[in-house]
C-alpha positions in Angstrom: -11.3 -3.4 14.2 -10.1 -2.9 10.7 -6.8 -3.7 9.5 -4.7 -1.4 7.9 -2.2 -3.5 5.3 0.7 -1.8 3.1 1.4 -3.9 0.4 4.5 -3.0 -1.4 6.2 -4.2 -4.6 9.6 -4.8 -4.3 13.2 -6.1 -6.2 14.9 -9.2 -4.7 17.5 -6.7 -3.9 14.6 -4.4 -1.7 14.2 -1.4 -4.2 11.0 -0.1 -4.6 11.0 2.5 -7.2 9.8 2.8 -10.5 8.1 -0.6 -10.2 6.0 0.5 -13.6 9.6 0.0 -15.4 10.0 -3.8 -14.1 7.0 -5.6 -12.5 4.3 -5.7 -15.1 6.3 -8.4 -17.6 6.2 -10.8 -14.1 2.2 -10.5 -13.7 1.0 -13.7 -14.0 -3.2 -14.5 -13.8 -2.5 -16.0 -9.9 -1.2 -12.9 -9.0 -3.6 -10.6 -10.8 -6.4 -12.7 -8.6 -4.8 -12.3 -5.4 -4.2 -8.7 -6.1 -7.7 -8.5 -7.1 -8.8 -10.6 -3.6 -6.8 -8.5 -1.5 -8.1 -5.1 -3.1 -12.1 -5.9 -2.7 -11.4 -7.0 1.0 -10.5 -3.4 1.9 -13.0 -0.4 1.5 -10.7 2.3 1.7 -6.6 3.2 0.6 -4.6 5.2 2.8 -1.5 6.9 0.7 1.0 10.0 1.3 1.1 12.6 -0.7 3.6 11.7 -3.5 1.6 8.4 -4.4 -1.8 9.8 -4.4 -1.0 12.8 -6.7 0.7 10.0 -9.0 -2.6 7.7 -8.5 -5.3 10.4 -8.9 -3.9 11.6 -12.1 -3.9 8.0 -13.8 -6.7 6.3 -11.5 -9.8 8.0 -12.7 -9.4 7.3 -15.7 -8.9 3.7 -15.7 -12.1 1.5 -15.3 -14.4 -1.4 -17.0 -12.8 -4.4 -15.0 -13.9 -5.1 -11.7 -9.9 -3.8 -9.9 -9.9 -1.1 -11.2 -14.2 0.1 -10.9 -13.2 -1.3 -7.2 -10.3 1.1 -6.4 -12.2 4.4 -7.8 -15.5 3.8 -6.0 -13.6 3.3 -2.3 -12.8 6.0 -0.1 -9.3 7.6 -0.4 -7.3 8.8 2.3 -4.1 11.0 0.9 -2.2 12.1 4.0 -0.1 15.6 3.7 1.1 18.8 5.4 1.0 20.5 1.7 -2.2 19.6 0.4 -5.2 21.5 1.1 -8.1 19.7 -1.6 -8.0 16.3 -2.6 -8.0 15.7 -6.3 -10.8 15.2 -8.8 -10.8 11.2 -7.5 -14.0 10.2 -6.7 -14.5 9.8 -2.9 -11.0 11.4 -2.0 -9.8 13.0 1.5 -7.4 14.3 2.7 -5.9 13.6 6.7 -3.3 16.6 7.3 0.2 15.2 8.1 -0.2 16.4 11.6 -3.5 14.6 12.5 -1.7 11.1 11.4 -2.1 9.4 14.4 -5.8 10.4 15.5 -7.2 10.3 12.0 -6.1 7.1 11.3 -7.0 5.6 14.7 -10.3 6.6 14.1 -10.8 5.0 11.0 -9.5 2.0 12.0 -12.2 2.1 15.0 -14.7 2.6 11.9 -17.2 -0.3 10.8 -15.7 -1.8 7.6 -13.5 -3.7 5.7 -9.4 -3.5 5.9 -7.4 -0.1 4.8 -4.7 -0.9 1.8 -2.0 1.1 1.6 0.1 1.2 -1.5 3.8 1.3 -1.0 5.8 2.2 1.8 7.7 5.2 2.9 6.9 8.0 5.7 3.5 7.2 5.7 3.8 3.4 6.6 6.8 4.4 8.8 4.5 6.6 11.1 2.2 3.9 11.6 4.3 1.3 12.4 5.8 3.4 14.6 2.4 4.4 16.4 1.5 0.5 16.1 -1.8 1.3 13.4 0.4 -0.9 10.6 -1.2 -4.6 11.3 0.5 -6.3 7.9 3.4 -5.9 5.5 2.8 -7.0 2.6 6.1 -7.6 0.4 5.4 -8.4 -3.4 9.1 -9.3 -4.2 9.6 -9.4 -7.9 12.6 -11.8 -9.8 14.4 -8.5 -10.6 17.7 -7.2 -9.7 17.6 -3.4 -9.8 21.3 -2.8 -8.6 19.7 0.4 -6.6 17.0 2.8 -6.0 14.7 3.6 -3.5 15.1 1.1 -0.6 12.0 -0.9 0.8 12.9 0.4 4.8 15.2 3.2 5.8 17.4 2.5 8.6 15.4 4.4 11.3 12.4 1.7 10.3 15.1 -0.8 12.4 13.0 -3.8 14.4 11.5 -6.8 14.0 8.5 -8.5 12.1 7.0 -11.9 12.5 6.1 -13.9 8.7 2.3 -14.8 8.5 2.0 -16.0 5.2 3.9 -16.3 2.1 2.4 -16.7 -1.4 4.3 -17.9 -4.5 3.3 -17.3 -8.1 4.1 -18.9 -11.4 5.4 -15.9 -13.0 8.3 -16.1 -9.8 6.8 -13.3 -7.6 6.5 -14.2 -4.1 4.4 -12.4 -1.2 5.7 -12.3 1.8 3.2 -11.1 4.6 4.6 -9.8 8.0 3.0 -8.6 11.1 5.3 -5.7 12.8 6.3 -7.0 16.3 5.4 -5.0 19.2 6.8 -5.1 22.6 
């Protein structure tokens, strides 16, 4: 069965907005590899709605290195109650908001490699919640934001069990959690 992992940049103090305005000056080439590992072991990104119309408008136009050719020949999954057509991404779908659960069941029963989800809001919250989220994984960045967007909202309250951690020399450290279930 195929994992479905949300990897998530974050601050040190758990905000996860905006992270165009303070991550890139920490990429270092360690981390660009194991960003770059972690993308071509999945065959398919799952994203809500806000994400994907950010994604699809800048993704297709990027290309000529082997990240960003990877991201915009896999399948794309954008999950929403409001859209009715998936954007001129190549290979794009769209799972209605209401057929969460099933669709993503089903394409976790699917032959393939692992689903990556980028970021982490109601979208990783209803999977988590349904136990299809197998793996958190937390980029946390040497920034203090002072606030923002937080990394979990409070109804996302429970525990997680620390698989891995990965540090890099520009500072970042991954943190990779696997959501405890009863």
């Amino acid at each position: 069965m195929r994992k479905i992992i949300a990897s998530t940049y974050a601050t040190l103090d758990g905000f996860i907005d905006n992270p165009h305005l303070w991550s890139m000056q920490h990429n270092s080439e360690d981390a660009m590899a194991y960003a770059l590992n972690l993308t071509l072991g999945c065959d398919a990104l799952l994203l809500g709605r806000v994400t994907y119309e950010g994604m699809a408008q800048a993704w297709p136009t990027m290309g000529g290195n082997p990240y960003a050719d990877h991201v915009n020949s896999i399948a794309k999954y954008a999950v929403s109650s409001t859209l009715e057509k998936p954007a001129a991404w190549d290979n794009s779908h769209i799972i209605p908001g209401d057929k969460l659960v099933e669709a993503v069941a089903a394409l976790k029963s699917e032959d393939g490699k692992d689903i990556l989800i980028w970021g982490n809001g109601r979208l990783t919250d209803g999977l988590a919640e349904h136990g299809l989220l197998d793996e958190y994984k937390v980029w946390i960045y040497p920034v203090i934001k002072g606030g923002g967007e937080p990394l979990f909202r409070p109804e996302n309250a429970g525990t997680v069990e620390l698989v891995d951690s990965t540090t890099f020399t520009s500072g970042v450290v991954v943190l990779t959690y696997r959501p405890t279930r009863p």
